[in-house]
N, C-alpha and C positions, 0 to 999 in steps of 0.2 A: 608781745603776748607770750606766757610759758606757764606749763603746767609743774608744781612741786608734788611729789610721791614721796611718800613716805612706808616702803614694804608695799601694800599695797590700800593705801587712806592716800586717796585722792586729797589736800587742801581745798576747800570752796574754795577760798580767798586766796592769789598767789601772794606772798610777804610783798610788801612795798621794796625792800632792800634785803640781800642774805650776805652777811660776812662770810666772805673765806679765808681760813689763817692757816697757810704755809708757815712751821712753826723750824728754824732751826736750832741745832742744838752745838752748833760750834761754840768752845771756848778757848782761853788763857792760859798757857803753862809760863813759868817764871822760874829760869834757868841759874845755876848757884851763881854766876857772876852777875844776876839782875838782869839779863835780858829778858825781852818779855818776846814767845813764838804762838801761832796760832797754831788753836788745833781743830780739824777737820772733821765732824763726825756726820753719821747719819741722821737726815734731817726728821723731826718728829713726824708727828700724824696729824695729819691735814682736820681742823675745826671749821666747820661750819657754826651760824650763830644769825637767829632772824626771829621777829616779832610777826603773828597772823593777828588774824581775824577771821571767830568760827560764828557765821550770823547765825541770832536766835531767829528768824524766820526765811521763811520764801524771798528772796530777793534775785532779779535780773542779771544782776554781775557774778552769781556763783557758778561752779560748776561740779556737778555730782557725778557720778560714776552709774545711779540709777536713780535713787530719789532725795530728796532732802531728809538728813542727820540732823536732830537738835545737837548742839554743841557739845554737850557732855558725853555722849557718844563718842566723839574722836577723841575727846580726855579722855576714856576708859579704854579704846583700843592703845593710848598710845601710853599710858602708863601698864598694860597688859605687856608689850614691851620692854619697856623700861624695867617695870618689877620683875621680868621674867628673864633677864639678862640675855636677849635675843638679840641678834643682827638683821638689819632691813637692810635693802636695798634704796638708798634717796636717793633722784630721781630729779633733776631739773628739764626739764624739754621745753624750747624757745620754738615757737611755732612762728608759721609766716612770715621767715626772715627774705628781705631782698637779698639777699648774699649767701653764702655756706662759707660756712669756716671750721677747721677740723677742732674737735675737741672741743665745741661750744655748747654741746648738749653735756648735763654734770649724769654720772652715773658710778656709785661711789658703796661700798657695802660700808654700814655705821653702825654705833650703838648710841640709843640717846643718852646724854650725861645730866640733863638735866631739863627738868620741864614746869614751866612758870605760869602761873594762871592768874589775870586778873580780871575782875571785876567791876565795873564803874558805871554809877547811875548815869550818866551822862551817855553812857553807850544801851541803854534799854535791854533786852535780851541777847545783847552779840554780849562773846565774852572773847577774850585777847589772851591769846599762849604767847610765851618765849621759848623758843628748842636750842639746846645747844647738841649739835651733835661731832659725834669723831670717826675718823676713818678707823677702821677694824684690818686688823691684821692677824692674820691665827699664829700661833706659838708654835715654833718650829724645832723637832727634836736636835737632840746635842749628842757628841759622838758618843757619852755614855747613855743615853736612849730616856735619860731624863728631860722635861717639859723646863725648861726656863729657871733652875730651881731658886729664883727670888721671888720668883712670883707667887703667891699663895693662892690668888683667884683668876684662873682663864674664863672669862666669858662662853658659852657655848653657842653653834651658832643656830639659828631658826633653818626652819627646809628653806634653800633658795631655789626658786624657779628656774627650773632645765631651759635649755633654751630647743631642744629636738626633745620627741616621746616617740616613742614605738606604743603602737597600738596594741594589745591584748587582748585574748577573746573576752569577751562579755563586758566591754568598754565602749564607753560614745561619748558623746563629746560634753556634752552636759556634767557625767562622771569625774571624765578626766580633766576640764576646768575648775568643778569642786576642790578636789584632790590635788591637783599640781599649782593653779593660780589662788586657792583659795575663795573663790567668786565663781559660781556656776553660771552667774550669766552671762558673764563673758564668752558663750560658746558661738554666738552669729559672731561676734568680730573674730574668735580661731578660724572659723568657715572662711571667712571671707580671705582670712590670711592667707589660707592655706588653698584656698580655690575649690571648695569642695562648696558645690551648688546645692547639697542635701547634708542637711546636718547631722541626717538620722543615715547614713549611709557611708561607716568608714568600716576597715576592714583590718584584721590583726596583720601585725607585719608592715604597714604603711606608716610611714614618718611624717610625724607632722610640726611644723614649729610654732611656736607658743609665746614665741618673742619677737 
């Protein structure tokens, strides 16, 4: 059983299967007398790649975040995304495992590279996405204080979710899950993270965590 996140769109349906592609980028140099040595570089950006399933109704096996989304819904937030050159946070979480194993939960900052939608009578009102997404890495200045100068277009990145907030006066919890998680209702599961038995009772200066 595992939940996929995308920023913060819960999938109903987790993919049946999700490609992960560790992409290297080592090649060939061919030396004047015809040897041939290898060469060593840094390995690309890690591709994810999976087929869903967004049902067009009420069904048992999904899971929402508060209530049932017709399908085009999560099309429009996730090309909201995509067109908006943002970075999410994607999110695999394996729940209920007999074992622990370290680094078995996926938690990866991306940009979507590409988003496939089909449609088929055969599937009634469910419709079926393809996502291809990649690992995001910011552009790192160079000693003359220039951004990459090959590159013409840096991605920029969306607010990501703090993992601590300090409180401020005229804040509550309600507020500060609008504003920091994007989702106000999520403020009974911050309460409960954070152990605060009144949700209406937090105070400036009190750290609270959010993750």
């Amino acid at each position: 059983m595992y939940l996929v996140y995308i920023g913060n769109i819960l999938l109903p349906v987790a993919p049946e299967k999700i490609s992960i592609n560790y992409k290297g980028q080592n090649d060939t140099i061919k030396l004047i007398n015809m040897e041939e040595l290898s060469r060593i570089r840094t390995p690309g950006l890690t591709e994810y790649e999976f087929d869903a399933i967004l049902p067009g109704g009420k069904v048992p096996y999904a899971q929402y975040l508060t209530t049932f989304k017709e399908p085009y819904t999560y099309i429009k937030e996730l090309k909201e995304i995509f067109y908006g050159g943002k970075t999410v946070l994607f999110k695999i979480i394996r729940k209920d495992l007999p074992y622990q194993r370290v680094g078995f939960t996926t938690k990866e900052t991306v940009t979507i590279e590409r988003i496939g939608i089909v449609e088929a009578a055969n599937d009634g009102l469910d419709v079926r996405i393809s996502l291809k997404l990649k690992q995001y890495k910011a552009a790192k200045s160079t000693k003359t204080g220039n951004i990459y100068a090959q590159s013409s277009y840096v991605r920029t990145s969306s607010h990501e979710t703090p993992l601590l907030y300090t409180v401020k006066p005229g804040d509550n919890l309600w507020s500060i899950c609008k504003r920091e998680l994007n989702n106000a209702l999520k403020y009974p599961e911050i309460a409960k993270l954070n152990g605060i038995k009144d949700p209406s009772k937090i105070y400036p200066g009190q750290v609270i965590k959010l993750e």
